[in-house]
C-alpha positions as a LaTeX table, in Angstrom:
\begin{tabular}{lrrr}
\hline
Residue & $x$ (\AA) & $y$ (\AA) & $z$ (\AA) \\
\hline
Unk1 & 117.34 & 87.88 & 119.76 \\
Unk2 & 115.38 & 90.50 & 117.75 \\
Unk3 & 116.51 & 91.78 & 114.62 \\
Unk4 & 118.22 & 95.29 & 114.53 \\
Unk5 & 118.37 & 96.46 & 111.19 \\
Unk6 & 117.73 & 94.65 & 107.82 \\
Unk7 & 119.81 & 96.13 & 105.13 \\
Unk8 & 120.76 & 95.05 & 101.66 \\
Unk9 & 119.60 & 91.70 & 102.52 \\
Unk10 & 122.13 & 91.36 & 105.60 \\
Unk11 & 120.22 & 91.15 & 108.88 \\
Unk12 & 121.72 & 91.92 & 112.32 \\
Unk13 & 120.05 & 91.31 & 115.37 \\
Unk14 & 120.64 & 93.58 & 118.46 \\
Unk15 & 123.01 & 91.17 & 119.70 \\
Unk16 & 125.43 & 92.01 & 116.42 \\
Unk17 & 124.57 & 95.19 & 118.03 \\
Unk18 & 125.90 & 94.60 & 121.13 \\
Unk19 & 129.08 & 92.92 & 119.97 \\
Unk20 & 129.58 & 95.72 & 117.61 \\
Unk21 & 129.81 & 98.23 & 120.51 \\
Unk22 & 131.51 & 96.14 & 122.84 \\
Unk23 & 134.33 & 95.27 & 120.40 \\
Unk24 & 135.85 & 98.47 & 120.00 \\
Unk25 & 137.63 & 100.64 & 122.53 \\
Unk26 & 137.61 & 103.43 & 119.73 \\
Unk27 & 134.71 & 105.37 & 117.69 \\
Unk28 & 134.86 & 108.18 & 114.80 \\
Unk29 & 134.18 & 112.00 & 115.91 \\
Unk30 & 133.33 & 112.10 & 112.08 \\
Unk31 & 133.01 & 109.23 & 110.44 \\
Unk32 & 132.10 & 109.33 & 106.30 \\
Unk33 & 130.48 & 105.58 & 105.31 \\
Unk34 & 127.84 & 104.59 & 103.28 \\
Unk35 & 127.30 & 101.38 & 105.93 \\
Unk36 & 124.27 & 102.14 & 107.94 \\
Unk37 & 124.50 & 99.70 & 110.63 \\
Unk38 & 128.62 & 100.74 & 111.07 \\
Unk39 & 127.42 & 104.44 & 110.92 \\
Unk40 & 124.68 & 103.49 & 113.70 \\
Unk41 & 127.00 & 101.65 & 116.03 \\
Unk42 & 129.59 & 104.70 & 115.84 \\
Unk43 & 126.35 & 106.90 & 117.06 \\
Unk44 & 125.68 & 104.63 & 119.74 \\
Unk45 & 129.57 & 104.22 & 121.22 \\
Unk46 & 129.74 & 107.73 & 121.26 \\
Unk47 & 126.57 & 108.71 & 122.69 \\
Unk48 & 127.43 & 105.89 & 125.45 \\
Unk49 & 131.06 & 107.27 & 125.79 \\
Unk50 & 129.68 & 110.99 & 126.15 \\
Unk51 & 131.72 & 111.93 & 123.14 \\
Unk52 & 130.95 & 114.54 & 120.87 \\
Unk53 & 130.48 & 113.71 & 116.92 \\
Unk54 & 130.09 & 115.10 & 113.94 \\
Unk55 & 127.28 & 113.29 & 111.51 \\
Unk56 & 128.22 & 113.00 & 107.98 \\
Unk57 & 126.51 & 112.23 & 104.92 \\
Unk58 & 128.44 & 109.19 & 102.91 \\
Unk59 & 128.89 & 111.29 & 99.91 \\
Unk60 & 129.60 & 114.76 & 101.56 \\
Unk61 & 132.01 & 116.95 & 99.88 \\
Unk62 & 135.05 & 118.58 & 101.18 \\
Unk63 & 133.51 & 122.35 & 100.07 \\
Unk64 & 130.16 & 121.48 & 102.35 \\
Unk65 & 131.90 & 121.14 & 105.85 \\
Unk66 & 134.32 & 123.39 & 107.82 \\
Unk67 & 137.61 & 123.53 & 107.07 \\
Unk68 & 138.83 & 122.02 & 110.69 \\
Unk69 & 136.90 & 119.02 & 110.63 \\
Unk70 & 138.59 & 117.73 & 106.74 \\
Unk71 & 141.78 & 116.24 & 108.40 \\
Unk72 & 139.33 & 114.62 & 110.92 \\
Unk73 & 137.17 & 112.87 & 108.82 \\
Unk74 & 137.16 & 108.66 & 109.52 \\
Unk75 & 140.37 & 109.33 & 112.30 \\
Unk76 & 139.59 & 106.74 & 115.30 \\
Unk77 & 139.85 & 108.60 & 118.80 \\
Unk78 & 140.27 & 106.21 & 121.57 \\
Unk79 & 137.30 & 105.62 & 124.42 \\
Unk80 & 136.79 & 103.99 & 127.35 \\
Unk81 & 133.70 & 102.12 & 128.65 \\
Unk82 & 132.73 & 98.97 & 130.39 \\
Unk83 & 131.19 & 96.15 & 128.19 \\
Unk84 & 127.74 & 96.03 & 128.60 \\
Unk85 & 125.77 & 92.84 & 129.04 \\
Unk86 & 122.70 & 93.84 & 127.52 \\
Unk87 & 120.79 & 96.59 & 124.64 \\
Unk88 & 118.94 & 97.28 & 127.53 \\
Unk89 & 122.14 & 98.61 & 129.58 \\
Unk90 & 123.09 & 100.18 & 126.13 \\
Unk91 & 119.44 & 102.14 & 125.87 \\
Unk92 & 119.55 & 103.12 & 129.37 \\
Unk93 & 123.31 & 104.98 & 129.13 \\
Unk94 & 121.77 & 106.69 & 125.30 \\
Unk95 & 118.73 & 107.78 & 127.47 \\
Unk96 & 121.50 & 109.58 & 129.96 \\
Unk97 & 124.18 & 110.64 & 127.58 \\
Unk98 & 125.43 & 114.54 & 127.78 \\
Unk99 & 127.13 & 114.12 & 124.52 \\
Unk100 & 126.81 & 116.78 & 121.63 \\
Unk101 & 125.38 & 115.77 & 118.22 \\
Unk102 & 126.26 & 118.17 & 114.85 \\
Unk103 & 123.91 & 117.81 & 112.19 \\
Unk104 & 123.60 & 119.71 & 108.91 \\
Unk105 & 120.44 & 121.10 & 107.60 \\
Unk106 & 119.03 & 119.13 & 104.19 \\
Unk107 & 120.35 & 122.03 & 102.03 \\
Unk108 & 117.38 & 122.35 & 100.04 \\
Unk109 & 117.72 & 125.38 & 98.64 \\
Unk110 & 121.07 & 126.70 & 99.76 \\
Unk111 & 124.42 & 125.52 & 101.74 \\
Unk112 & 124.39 & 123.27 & 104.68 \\
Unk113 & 124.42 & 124.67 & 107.66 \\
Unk114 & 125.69 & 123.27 & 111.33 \\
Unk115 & 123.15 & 122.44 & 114.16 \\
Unk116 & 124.12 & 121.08 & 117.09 \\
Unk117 & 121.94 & 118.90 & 119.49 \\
Unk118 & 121.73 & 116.87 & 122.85 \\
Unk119 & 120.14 & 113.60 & 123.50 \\
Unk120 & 116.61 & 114.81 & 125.02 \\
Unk121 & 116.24 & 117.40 & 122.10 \\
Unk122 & 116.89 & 114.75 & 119.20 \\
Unk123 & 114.21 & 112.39 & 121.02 \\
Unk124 & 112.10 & 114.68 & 122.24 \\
Unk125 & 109.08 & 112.98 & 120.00 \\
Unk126 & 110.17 & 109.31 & 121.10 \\
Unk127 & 107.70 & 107.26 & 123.43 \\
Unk128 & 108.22 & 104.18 & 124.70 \\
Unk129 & 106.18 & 101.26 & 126.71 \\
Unk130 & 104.49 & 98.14 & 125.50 \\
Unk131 & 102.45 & 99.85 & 123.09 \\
Unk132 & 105.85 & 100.37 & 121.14 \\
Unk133 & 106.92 & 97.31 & 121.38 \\
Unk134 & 106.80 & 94.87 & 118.20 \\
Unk135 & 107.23 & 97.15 & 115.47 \\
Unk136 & 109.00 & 97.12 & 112.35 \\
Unk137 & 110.18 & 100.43 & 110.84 \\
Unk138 & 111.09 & 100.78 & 107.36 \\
Unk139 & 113.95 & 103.23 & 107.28 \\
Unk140 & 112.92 & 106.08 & 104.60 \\
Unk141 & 115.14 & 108.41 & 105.58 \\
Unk142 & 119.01 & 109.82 & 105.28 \\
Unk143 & 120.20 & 108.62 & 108.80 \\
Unk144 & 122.51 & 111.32 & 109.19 \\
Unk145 & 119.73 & 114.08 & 109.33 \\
Unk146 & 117.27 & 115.13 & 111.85 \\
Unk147 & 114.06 & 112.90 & 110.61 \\
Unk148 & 116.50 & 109.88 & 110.13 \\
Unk149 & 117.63 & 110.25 & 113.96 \\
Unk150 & 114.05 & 110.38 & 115.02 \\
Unk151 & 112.96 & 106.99 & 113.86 \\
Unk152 & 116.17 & 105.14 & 114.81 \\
Unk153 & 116.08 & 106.23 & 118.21 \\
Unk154 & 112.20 & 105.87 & 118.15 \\
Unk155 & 112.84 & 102.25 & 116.97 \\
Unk156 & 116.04 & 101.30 & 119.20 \\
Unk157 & 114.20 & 102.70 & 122.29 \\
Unk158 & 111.59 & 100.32 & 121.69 \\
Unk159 & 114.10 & 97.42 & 120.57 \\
Unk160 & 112.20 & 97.88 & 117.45 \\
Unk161 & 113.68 & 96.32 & 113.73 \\
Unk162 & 114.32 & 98.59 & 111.03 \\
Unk163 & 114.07 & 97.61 & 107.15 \\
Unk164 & 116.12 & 99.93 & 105.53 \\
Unk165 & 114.56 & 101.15 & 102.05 \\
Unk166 & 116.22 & 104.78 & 101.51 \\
Unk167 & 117.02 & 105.01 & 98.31 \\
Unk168 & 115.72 & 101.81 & 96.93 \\
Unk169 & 113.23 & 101.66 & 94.08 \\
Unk170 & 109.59 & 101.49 & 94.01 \\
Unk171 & 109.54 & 97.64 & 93.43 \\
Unk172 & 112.00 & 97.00 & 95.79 \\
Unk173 & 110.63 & 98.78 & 98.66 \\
Unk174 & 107.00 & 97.51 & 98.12 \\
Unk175 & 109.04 & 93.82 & 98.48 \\
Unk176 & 110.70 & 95.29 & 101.24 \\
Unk177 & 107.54 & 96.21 & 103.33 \\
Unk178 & 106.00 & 92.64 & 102.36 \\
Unk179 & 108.75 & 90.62 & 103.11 \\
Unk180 & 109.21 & 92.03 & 106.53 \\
Unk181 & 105.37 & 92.88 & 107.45 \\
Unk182 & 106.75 & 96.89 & 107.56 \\
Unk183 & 104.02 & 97.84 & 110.31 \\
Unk184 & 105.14 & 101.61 & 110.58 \\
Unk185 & 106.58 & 103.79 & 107.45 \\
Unk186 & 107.88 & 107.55 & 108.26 \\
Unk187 & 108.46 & 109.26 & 105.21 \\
Unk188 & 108.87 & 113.15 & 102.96 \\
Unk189 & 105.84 & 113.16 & 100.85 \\
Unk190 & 107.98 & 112.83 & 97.82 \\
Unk191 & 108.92 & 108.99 & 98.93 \\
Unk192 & 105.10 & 108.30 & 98.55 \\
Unk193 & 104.44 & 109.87 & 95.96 \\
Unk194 & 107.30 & 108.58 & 94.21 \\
Unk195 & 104.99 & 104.90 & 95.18 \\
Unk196 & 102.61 & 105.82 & 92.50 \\
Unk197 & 101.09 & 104.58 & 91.10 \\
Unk198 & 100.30 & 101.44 & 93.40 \\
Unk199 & 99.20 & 97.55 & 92.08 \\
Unk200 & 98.61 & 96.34 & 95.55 \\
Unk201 & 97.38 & 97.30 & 99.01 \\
Unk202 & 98.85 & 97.01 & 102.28 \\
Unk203 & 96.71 & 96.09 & 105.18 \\
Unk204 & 99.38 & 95.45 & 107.83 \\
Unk205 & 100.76 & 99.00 & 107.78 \\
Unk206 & 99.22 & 100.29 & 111.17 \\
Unk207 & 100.82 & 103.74 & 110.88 \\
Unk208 & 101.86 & 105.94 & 107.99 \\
Unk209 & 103.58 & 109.19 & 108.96 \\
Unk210 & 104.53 & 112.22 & 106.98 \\
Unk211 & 107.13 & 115.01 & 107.69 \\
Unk212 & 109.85 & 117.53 & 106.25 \\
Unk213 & 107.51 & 118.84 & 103.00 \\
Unk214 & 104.33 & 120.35 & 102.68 \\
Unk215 & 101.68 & 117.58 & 101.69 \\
Unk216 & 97.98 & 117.85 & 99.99 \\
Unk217 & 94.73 & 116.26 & 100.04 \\
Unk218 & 95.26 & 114.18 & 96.82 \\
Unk219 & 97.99 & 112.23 & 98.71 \\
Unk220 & 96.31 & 110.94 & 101.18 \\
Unk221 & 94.01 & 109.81 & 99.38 \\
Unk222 & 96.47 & 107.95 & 97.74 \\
Unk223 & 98.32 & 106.49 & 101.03 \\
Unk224 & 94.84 & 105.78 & 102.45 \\
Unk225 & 94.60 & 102.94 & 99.07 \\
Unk226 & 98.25 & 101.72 & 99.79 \\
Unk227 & 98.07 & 101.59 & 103.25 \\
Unk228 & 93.87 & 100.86 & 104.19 \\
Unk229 & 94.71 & 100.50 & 107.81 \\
Unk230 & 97.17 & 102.71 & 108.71 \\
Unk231 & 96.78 & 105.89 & 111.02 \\
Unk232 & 97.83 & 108.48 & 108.92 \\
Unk233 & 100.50 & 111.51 & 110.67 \\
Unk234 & 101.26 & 114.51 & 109.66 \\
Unk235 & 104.68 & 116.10 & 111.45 \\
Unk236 & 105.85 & 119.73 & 111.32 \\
Unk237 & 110.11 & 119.02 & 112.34 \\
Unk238 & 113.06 & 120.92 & 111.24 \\
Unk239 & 116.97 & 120.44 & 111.84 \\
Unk240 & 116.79 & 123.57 & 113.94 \\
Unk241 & 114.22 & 122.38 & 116.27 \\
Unk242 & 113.57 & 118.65 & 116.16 \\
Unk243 & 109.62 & 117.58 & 116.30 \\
Unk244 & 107.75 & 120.00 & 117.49 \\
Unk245 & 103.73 & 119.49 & 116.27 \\
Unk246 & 101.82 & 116.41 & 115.16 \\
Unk247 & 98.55 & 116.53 & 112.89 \\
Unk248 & 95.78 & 115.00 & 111.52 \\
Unk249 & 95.42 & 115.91 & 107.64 \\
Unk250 & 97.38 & 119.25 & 107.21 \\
Unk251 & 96.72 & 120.98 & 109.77 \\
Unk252 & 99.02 & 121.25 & 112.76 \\
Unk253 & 97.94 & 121.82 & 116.16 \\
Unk254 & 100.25 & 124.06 & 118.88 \\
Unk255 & 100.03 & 121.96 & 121.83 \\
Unk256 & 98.53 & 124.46 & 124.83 \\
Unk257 & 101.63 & 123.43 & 127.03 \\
Unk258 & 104.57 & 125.35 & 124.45 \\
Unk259 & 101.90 & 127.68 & 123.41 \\
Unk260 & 104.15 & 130.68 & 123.95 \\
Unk261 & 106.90 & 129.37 & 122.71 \\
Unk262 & 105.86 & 130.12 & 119.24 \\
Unk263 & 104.10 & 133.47 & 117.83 \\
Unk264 & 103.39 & 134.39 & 113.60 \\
Unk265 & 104.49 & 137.93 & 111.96 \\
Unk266 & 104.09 & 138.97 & 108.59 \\
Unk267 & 102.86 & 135.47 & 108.37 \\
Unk268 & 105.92 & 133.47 & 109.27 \\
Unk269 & 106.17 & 130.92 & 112.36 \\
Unk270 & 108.79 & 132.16 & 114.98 \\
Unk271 & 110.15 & 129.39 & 117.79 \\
Unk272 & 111.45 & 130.00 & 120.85 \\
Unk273 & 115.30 & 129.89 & 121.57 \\
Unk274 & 114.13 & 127.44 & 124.53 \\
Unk275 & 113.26 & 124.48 & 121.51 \\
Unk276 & 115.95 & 125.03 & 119.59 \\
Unk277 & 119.55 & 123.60 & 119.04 \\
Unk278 & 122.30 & 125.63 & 119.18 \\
Unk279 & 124.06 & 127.28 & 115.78 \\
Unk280 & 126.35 & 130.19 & 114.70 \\
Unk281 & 123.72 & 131.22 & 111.49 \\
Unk282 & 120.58 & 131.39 & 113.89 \\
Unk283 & 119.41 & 134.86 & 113.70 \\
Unk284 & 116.92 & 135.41 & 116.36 \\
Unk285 & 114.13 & 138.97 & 116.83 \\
Unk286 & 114.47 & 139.15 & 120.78 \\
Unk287 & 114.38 & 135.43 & 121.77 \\
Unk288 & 112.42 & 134.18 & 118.80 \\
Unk289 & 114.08 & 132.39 & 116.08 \\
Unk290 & 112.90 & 133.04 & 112.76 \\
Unk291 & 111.71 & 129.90 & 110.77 \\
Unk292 & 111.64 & 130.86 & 107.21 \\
Unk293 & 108.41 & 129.02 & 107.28 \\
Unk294 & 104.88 & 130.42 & 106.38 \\
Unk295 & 101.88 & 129.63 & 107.60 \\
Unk296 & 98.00 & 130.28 & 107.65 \\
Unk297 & 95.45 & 130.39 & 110.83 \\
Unk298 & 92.97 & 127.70 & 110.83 \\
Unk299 & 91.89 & 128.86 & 114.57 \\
Unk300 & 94.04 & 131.23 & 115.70 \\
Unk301 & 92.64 & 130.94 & 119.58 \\
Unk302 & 93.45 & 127.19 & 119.34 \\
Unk303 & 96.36 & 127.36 & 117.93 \\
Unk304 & 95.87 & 125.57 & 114.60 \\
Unk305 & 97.42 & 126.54 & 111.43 \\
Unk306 & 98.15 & 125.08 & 108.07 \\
Unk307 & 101.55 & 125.43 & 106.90 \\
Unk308 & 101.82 & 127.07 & 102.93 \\
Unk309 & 105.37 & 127.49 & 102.07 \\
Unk310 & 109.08 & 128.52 & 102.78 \\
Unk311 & 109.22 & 132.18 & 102.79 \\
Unk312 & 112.70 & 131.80 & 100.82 \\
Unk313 & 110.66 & 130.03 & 97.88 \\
Unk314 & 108.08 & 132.44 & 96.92 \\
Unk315 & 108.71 & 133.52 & 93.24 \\
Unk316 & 108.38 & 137.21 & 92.08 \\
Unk317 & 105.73 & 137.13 & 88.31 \\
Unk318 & 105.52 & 140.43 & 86.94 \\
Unk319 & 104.76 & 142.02 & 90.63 \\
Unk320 & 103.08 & 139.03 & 91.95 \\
Unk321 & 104.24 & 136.68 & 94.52 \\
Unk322 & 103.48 & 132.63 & 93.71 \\
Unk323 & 103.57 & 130.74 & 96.11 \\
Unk324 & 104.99 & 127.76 & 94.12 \\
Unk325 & 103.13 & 125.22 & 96.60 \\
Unk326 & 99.87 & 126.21 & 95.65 \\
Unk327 & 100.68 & 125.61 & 92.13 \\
Unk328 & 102.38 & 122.49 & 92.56 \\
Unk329 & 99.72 & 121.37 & 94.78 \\
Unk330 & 96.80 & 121.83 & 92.01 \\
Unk331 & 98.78 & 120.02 & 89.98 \\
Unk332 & 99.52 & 117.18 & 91.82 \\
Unk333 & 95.53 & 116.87 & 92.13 \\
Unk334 & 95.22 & 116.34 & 88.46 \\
Unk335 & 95.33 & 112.97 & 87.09 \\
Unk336 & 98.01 & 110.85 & 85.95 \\
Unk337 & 100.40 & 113.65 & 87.85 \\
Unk338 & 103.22 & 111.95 & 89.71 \\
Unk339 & 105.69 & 114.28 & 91.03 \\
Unk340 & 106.15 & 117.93 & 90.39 \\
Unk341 & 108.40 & 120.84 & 90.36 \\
Unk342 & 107.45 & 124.67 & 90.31 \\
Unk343 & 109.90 & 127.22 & 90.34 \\
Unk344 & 110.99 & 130.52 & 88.48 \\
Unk345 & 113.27 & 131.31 & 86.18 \\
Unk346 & 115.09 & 134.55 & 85.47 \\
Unk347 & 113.21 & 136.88 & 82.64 \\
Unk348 & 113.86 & 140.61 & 82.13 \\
Unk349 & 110.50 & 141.48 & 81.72 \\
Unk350 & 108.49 & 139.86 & 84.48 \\
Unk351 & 111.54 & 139.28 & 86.80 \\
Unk352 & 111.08 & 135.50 & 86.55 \\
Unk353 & 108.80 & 132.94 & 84.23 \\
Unk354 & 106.88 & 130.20 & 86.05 \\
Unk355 & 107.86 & 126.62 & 85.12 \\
Unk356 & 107.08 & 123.07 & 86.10 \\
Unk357 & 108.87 & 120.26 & 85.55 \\
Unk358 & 106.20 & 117.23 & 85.73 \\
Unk359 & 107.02 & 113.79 & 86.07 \\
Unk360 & 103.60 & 111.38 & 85.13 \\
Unk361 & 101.77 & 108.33 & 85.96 \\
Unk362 & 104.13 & 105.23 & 84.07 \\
Unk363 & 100.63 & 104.87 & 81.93 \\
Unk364 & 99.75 & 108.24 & 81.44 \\
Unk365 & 98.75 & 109.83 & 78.38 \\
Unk366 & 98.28 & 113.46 & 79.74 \\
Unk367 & 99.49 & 116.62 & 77.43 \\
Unk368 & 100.72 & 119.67 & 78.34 \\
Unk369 & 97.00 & 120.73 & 76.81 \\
Unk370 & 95.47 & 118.66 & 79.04 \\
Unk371 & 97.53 & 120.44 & 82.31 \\
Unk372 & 96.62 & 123.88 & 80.88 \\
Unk373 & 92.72 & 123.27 & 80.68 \\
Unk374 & 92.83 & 121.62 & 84.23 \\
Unk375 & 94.70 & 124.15 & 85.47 \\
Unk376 & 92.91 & 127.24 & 83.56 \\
Unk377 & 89.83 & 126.96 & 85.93 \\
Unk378 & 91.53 & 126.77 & 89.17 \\
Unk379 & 94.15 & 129.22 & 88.97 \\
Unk380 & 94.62 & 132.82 & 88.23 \\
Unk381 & 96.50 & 133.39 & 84.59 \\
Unk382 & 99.75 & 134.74 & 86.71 \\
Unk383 & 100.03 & 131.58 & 88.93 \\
Unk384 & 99.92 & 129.00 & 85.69 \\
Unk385 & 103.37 & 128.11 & 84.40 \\
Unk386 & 104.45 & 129.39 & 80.98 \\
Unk387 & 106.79 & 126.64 & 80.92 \\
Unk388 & 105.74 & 122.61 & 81.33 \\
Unk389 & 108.23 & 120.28 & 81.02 \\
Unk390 & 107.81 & 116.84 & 81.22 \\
Unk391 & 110.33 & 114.55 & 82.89 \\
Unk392 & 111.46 & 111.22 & 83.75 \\
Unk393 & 112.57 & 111.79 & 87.08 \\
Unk394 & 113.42 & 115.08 & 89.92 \\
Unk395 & 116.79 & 115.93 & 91.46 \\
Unk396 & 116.22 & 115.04 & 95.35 \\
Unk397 & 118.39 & 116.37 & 98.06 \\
Unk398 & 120.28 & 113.49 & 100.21 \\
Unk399 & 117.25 & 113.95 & 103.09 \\
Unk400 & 114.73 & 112.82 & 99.86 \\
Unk401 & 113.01 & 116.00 & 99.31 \\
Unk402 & 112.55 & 117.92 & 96.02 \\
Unk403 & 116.10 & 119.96 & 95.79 \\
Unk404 & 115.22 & 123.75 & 94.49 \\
Unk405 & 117.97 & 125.26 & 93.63 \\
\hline
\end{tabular}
């Protein structure tokens, strides 16, 4: 039988599977556990039962979630189903499933907030045929959270194996995707970046995709070394709306089909209540939802763009707006730069100071001169930090972005 999930060196093939689902005429509505392949068996027997559930992160706090669902945490409800004889039977009853699915946003820069989804709209990006067939996935992301969902049902539908490798190391994930011939890797650009730098290359990688953070040219260029043969993917998803564009590079197409589901003022994407989940803090002008998410025409008439930053994260200098991606992204294209974090803090003059914290290359020998003359000729005085700080290492959030705030 084909392996399920490898995790912590424990492998379970989708018969485990099978028996895990079968076994138990009970699941969790919430259910708090740091063991992936319980937490994905829980999904399944719900989604199969038609229950509703609640997804939980396995270090979630009792001040991030509502106040009706803290008795309810890990508290078995009962539910009745006929074994099933096969993960084919099990697929087929996902696939038709009316349950409905809570999620939290990543809380990157501010409190959690509830989502809640159906089956088609959390695979809405999942294909499946003989094409799919064959793959192993390593598992980069927090499973309880939107991108997470994505790849296990992309994988499961497929009868695909998983290699879990969220929050590993660098050395232990590069074993990971050797060990287990990883031919697919799904990712935030601050996983791969936190790769670098790279010893070896990986030719059986056939596809490399990117989602959840803005990305730059220097990256790829990066991936393209790791991974030689991989397709490289760029994905524009959100917890609100699930996947909604794919791209080559970074820029994102609108496919002509959902054309007018979307439309840009004052510079900031708006989606159509049609695409999205439902949730109490949506705010909505008319029947457009607004993203918080600002972008740039590429082609306007054929609906490309290029996404530049979260209208929440622009920084007020002295009467200027930074947009801290730009900064951080001329950064990252400077040498022996690993990882970086621009953001403002609060100054009674200007309103706030520009700082960077900068995590390097292992072998680098770069100064914080050596930033400032890189950085003199590229940007204007207002958009280069005041502050660089270098560091060892960057808070993530639990979806394994950069957290700012």
């Amino acid at each position: 039988m084909t392996d399920f999930l490898i995790d912590n060196s424990q492998t379970y093939t989708y018969a485990d599977f099978v028996k895990a689902i079968n076994q138990k005429d009970y699941y969790y509505p919430l259910f708090k556990t740091s063991d992936i392949f319980l937490y994905f068996a829980n999904l399944v027997k719900a989604l199969i039962g038609n229950q509703s559930l609640v997804l939980l992160d396995s270090d979630v706090n009792s001040s991030e979630i509502a106040e009706v669902y803290k008795n309810e945490i890990n508290v078995p409800k009962p539910i009745k189903s006929e074994p099933f004889n096969s993960i084919d039977e099990i697929i087929v009853a996902v696939q038709q499933s009316v349950s409905k699915i809570t999620i939290f946003t990543s809380g990157t820069t501010g409190q959690p907030k509830e989502v809640v989804h159906n089956i088609s709209s959390l695979t809405r990006s999942v294909r499946t045929g003989d094409r799919y067939m064959k793959q192993t996935w390593a598992f980069a992301y927090n499973p309880t959270h939107m991108a997470g969902l994505q790849v296990f049902f992309q994988a499961f539908e497929n009868k695909n194996t998983l290699v879990n490798v969220f929050g590993c190391s660098r050395n232990e994930i590069y074993r990971l995707i050797k060990e287990y011939q990883v031919s697919h890797l799904s990712a935030t650009p601050t996983f791969y970046r936190l790769l670098l730098p790279y010893e070896s290359s990986y030719p059986f990688v056939m596809r490399v995709t990117l989602g959840g953070e803005k990305s730059e040219e220097h990256l790829y260029t990066s991936i393209r070394q790791i991974f030689p043969n991989a397709k490289i993917n760029n994905i524009y998803a959100s917890t609100e709306a699930g996947t909604l564009f794919a791209a080559k590079g970074d820029c994102f197409v609108i496919p002509l089909t959902i054309k007018e589901k979307f439309k840009v003022e004052n510079g900031e994407l708006l989606i159509h209540k049609s695409l999205l989940g439902s949730s109490d803090s949506f705010t909505f002008s008319g029947e457009f939802y607004h993203s918080g998410d600002l972008i740039e025409w590429v082609d306007e008439d054929g609906g490309v763009f290029r996404f530049k930053n979260r209208k929440n994260e622009m920084i007020n200098i002295g009467g200027y707006k930074v947009n801290p991606g730009e900064v951080e992204d001329t950064l990252l294209s400077i040498d022996g730069v690993q990882q970086v974090l621009v953001y403002g803090k609060s100054n009674s003059v200007l309103g706030n100071i520009l700082c960077a914290d900068i995590m390097k290359d292992i072998n680098s020998l770069l100064t914080e001169l050596d930033i400032r003359t890189a950085l003199k000729d590229q940007l204007q005085d207002f958009k280069i930090p005041r502050r660089i700080k270098f560091v060892k290492s960057l808070a993530l959030t639990r979806t394994g972005k950069l957290k700012r705030s």
